[in-house]
C-alpha positions as CSV (number, residue, x, y, z in Angstrom):
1,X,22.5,-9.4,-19.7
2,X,22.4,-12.7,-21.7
3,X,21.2,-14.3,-18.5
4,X,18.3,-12.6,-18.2
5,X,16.7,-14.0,-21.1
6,X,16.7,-17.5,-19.2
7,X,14.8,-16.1,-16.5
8,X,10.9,-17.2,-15.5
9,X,8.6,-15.7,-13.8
10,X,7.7,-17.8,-11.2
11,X,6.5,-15.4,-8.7
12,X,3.3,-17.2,-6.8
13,X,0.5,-15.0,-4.9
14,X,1.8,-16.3,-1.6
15,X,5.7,-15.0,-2.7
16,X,4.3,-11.5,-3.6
17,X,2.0,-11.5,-0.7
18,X,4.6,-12.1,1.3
19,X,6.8,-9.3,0.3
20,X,4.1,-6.4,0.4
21,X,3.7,-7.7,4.1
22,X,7.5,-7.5,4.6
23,X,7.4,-4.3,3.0
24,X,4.4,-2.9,5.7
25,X,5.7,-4.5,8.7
26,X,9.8,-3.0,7.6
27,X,8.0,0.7,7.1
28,X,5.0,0.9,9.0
29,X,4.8,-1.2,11.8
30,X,8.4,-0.5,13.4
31,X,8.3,3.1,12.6
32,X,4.8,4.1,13.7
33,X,4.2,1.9,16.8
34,X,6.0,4.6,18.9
35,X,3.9,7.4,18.0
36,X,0.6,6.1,17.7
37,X,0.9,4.8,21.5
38,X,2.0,7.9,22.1
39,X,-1.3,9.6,20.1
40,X,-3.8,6.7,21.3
41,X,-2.2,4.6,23.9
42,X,-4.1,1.6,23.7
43,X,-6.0,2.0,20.7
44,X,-3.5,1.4,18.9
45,X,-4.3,-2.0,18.3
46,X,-7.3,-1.7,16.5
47,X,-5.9,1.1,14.5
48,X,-3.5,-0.9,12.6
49,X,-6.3,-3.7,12.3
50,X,-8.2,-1.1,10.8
51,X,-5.7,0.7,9.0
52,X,-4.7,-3.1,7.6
53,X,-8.2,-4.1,6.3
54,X,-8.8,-0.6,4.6
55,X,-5.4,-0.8,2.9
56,X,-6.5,-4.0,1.6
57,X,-9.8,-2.9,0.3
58,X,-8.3,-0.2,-1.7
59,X,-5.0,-1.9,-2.8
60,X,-6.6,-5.0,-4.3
61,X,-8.4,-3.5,-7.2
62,X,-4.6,-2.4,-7.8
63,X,-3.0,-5.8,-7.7
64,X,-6.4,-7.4,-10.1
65,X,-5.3,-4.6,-12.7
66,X,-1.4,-5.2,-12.3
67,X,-2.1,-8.5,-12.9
68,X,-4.1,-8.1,-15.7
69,X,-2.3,-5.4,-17.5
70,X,1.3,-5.8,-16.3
71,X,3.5,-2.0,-17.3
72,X,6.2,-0.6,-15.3
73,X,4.7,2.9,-14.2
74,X,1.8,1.2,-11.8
75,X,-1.0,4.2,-10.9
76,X,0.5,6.8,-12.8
77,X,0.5,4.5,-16.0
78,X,-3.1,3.7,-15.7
79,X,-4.3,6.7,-14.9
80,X,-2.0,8.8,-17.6
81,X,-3.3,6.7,-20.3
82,X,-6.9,6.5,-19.1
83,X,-7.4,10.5,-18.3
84,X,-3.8,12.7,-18.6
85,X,-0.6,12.6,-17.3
86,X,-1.5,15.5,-15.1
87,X,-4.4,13.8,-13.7
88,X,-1.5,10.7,-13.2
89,X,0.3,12.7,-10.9
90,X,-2.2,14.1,-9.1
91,X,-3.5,10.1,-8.1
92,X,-0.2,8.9,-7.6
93,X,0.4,11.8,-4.9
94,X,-2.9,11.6,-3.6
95,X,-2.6,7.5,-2.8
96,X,0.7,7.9,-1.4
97,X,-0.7,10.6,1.1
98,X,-3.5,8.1,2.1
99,X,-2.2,5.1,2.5
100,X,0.8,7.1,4.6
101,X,-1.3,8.6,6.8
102,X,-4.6,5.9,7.5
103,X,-3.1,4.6,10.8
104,X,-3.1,8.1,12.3
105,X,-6.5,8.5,10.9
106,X,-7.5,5.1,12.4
107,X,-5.8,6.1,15.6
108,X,-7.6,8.9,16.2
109,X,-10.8,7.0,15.5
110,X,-9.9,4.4,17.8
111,X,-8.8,6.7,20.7
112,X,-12.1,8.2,20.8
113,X,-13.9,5.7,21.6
């Protein structure tokens, strides 16, 4: 434990980019590709484009106000401080189902047309 006290956070943009993307391609990518060929066939290309750049959009306004006001908790701290730990759980749920299941909705999107 005395160790830790000689750590530094030296974490750059580029090192924490760098994991979330490990993180996407580790769950998502290798997981997913199977089915969503099998839902779209070859729209599945632009789904995860899709999916990508939307997760982006609504994930950075996440990482400006971890940045900002670093706490262990992420969503649920924000939010149960902000509104009520109810309404906390309710996001954190509520994220998680979105941002699980936006390269099926992209799929079907991109199969249609």
């Amino acid at each position: 434990m005395q160790q830790s006290k000689h750590l530094k956070k030296v974490l750059s943009l580029s090192d924490v980019m760098g994991i979330a993307i490990g993180q996407i391609i580790g769950a998502g990518v290798m997981s997913l590709t199977g089915i969503g060929i099998q839902m779209t066939g070859s729209g599945i290309t632009p789904a995860f484009i899709l999916s990508s750049l939307i997760t982006l959009l609504t994930m950075l306004p996440i990482a400006i106000l971890a940045s900002s006001l670093p706490t262990t908790g992420g969503m649920y701290q924000y939010t149960s401080r902000l509104l009520s730990p109810k309404t906390g759980v309710f996001l954190v749920i509520i994220i998680h189902l979105f941002t699980n299941n936006i390269i099926f909705i992209c799929a079907f999107f991109c199969s249609i047309s």
